[in-house]
N, C-alpha and C positions, 0 to 999 in steps of 0.2 A: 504494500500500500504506500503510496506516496505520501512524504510527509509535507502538514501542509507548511505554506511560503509563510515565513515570521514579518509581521507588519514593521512598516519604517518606524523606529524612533523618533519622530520629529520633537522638538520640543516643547515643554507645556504651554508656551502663549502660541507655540504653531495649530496645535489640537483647539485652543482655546478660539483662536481667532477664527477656526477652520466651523463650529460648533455656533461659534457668534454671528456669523453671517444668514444665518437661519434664525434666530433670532430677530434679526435687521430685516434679513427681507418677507416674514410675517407682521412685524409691524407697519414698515412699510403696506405693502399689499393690504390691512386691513384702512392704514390712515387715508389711503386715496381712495380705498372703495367705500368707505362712509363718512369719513371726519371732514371731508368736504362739505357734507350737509347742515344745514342750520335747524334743521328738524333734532330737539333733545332726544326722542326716543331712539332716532338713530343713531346718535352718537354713543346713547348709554346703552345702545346692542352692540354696537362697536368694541365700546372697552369692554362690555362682557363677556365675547367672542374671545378676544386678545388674550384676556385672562385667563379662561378656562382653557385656549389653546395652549399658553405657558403655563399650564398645570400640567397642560398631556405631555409638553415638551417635556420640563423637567421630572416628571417619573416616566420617562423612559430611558431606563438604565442601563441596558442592554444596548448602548447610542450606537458602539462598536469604536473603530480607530480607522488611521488613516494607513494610504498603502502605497509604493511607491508609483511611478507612472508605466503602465504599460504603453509600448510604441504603436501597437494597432490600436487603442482605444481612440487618440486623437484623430489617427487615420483614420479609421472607421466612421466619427462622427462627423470630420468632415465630407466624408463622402454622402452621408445624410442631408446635411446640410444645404450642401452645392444642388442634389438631386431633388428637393424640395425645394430650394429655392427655384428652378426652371420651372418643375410643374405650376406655381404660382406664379410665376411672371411671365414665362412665356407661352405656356398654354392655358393660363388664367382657369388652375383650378382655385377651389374656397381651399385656404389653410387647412380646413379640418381633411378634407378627402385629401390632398395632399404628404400631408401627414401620414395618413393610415395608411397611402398606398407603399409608402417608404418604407413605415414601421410593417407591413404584409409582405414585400419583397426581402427586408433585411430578418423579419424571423424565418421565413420559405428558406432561405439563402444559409440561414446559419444550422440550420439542422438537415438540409442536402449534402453541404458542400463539405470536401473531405478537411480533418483538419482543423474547419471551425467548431466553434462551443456556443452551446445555449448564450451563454454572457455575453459574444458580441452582439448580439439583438439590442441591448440596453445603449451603448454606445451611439447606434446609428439612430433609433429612436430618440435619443440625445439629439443630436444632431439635425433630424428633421424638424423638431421643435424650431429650432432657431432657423432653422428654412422658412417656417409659416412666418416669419417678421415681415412685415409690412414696407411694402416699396416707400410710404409716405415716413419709415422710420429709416431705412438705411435703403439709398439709391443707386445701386448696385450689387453685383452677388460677391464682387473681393471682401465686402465687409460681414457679408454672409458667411464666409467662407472662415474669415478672423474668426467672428465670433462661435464658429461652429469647434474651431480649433480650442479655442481657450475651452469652451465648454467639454471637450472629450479631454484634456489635460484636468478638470476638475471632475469629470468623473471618474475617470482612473484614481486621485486622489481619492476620493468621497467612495469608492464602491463596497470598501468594507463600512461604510457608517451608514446608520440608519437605515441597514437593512429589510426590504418588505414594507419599507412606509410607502406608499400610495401617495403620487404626486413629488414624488424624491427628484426622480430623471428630469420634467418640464421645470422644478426650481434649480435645479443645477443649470439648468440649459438656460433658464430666463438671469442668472447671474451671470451666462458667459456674457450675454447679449448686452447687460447693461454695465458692464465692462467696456467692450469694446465700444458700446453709445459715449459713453465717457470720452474714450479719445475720438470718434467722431466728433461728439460736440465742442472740444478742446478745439479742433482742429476745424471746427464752424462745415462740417460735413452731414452735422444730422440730420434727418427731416424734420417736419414740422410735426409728424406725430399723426396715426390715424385716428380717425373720430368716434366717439364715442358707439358703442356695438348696440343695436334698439331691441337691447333685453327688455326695456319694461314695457314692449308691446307685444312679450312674448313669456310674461311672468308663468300663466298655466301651462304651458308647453313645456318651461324649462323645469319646473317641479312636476311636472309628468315623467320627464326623460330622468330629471336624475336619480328619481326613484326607482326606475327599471334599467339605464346604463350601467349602473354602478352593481347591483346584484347578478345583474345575465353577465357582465364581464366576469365576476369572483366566482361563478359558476363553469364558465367557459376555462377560466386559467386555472384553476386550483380543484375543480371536482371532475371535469372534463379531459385536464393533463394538458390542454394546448400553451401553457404558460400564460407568462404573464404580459408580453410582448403582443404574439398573435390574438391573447383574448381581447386587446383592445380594440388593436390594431383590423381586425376582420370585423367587426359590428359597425367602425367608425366607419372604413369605407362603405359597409352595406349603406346603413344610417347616411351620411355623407353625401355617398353618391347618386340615391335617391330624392335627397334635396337640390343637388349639382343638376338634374337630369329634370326634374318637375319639381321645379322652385312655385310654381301658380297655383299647384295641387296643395298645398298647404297654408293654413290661415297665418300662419306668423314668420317673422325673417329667415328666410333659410339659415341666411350666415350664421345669426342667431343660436337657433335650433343644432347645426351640423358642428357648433365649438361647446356649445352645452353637452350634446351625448359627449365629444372624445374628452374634454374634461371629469364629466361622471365618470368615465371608463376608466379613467385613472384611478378615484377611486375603489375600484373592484382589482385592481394589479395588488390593492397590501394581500399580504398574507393573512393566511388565518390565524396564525399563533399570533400576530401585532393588532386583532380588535379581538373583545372579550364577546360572547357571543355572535358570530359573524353573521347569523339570520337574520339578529336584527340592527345591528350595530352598522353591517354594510349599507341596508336602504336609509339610516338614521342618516349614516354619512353621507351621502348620495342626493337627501334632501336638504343637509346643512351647504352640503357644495350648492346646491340651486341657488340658495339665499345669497350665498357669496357672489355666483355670477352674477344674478340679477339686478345687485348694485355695483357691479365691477366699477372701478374709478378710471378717467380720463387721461391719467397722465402714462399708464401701463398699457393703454390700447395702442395695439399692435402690434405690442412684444413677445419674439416667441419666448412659450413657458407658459405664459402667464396662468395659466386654466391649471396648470399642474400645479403651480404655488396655491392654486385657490384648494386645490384638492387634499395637498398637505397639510393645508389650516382645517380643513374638514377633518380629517384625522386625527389630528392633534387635538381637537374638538370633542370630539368622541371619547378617544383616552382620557382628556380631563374628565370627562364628566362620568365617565365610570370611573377613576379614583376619587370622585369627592361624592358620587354615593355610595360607592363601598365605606367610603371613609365614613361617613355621620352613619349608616347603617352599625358599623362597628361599633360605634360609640355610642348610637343607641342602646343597643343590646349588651354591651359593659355597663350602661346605667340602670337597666332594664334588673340585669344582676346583683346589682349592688341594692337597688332597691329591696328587692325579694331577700337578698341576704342581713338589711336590716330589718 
């Protein structure tokens, strides 16, 4: 049996700072999806969300560590990348069916081809993410291509952490992206930004889908054996391409509709061991991610990732709020005890 490869030493503000960026970009992602609003109820669901997500964050303990760079992971993802990006801009697929079709090609491709391993799926579905970025955010595919690279260098770092969270791959990928926005904008190259996505004319549709994206995916990858890659990745292009194909056939925005399922789908990629009851825990999550898309914020429209960071805060979500009712349940029934004992 092969012994397994001992993870890099890096040192403790390297782990720390590597750990702190998920932190950064869950607040982030929540401040611009509702702290923009002047409505109090939303803002005080806002920090409630935040909170009990950094509940789920910090007990999970099991975070894992960091690991050196593999040289196909960056390859890989930029090959995602570049290939996602054409489908979106030159033959003007919607980001979602795009995506899937990369992430359907790159899991087919990894379990044919001699050689390759389940795990390069991750990488290039990496990388497609940051394909779906928006012509109005970066005006060419060289910066596609950057950003596709930085993002398969941080998940080769990141691939031993935070194992099986749901929504992992599209936040690494939306970090590579706003990275390299960074020195675009430095360099007075960004775009102006795409416009906001017309989720709230599509509020029932998109808590329909994530209540069924998110389970038929965790069904497909983990009870069905297609993994976690193809379970997304083959519903979103179904889902996707049927909106690509008869956009008129349906009463709310396609675009809408076909980035709601693949972000649900994210969702249903955790693991079972990472939600406590997954029957109900997956559709919980699946309809927390609705609520998140449905007030996505402006300033992250068009970034790929973006729908997976939404998806990780959904999770995070979850796990808090199963440890802070296990926790007062405990604590009931220690008082429950103590009473009967006096």
């Amino acid at each position: 049996m092969r012994a397994r490869r001992p993870h890099v030493g890096f040192h403790p503000w390297a782990r720390r700072a590597h750990f702190g960026w998920l932190w950064l970009l869950v607040g982030f992602v929540i401040a611009d999806s509702f702290l923009r609003h002047r409505a109090l109820g939303v803002v005080v669901t806002a920090l409630g969300i935040g909170i009990v997500a950094v509940v789920g964050m910090f007990h999970t303990r099991d975070a894992g560590h960091l690991s050196g760079v593999r040289l196909e992971d960056p390859v890989l993802a930029v090959t995602g990348a570049w290939a996602a990006g054409l489908l979106t801009r030159e033959l003007h697929l919607t980001p979602a069916l795009a995506i899937g079709a990369v992430g359907v090609v790159g899991g087919i491709l990894v379990r044919e081809v001699a050689g390759a391993k389940d795990y390069h799926g991750a990488p290039i579905y990496a990388g497609a993410f940051v394909g779906g970025t928006s012509g109005a955010v970066f005006g060419g595919l060289g910066w596609i291509v950057a950003a596709g690279l930085v993002a398969g260098v941080l998940w080769s770092v990141s691939r031993e952490a935070w194992v099986g969270i749901g929504g992992k791959i599209g936040s690494i990928s939306l970090c590579g992206v706003l990275i390299v926005a960074a020195v675009a904008a430095v360099t007075h190259r960004l775009g102006p930004g795409a416009g906001l996505m017309p989720t709230r004319h599509a509020v029932g549709g998109i808590v329909a889908i994530g209540i069924v994206s998110a389970p038929l995916t965790f069904w497909l990858a983990h009870r069905r054996g297609w993994g976690a890659i193809l379970g997304s990745a083959v519903t979103t292009v179904i889902v996707a391409g049927a909106l690509y194909l008869f956009p008129h056939a349906f009463p709310d925005p396609a675009i809408a509709l076909g980035a709601a399922w693949m972000g649900a789908s994210f969702v249903g990629m955790t693991l079972p061991r990472r939600l406590p009851r997954p029957a109900l825990a997956v559709p919980l999550a699946g309809l927390i991610f609705a609520g998140l898309f449905v007030y996505f914020g402006k300033y992250l429209s068009g970034f790929g990732g973006t729908v997976g960071a939404n998806a990780l805060i959904a999770i995070f979500v979850v796990r808090g709020l199963y440890w802070l009712g296990t926790t007062v349940a405990r604590r009931g029934a220690s008082g429950a005890e103590a009473l009967d004992d006096a």
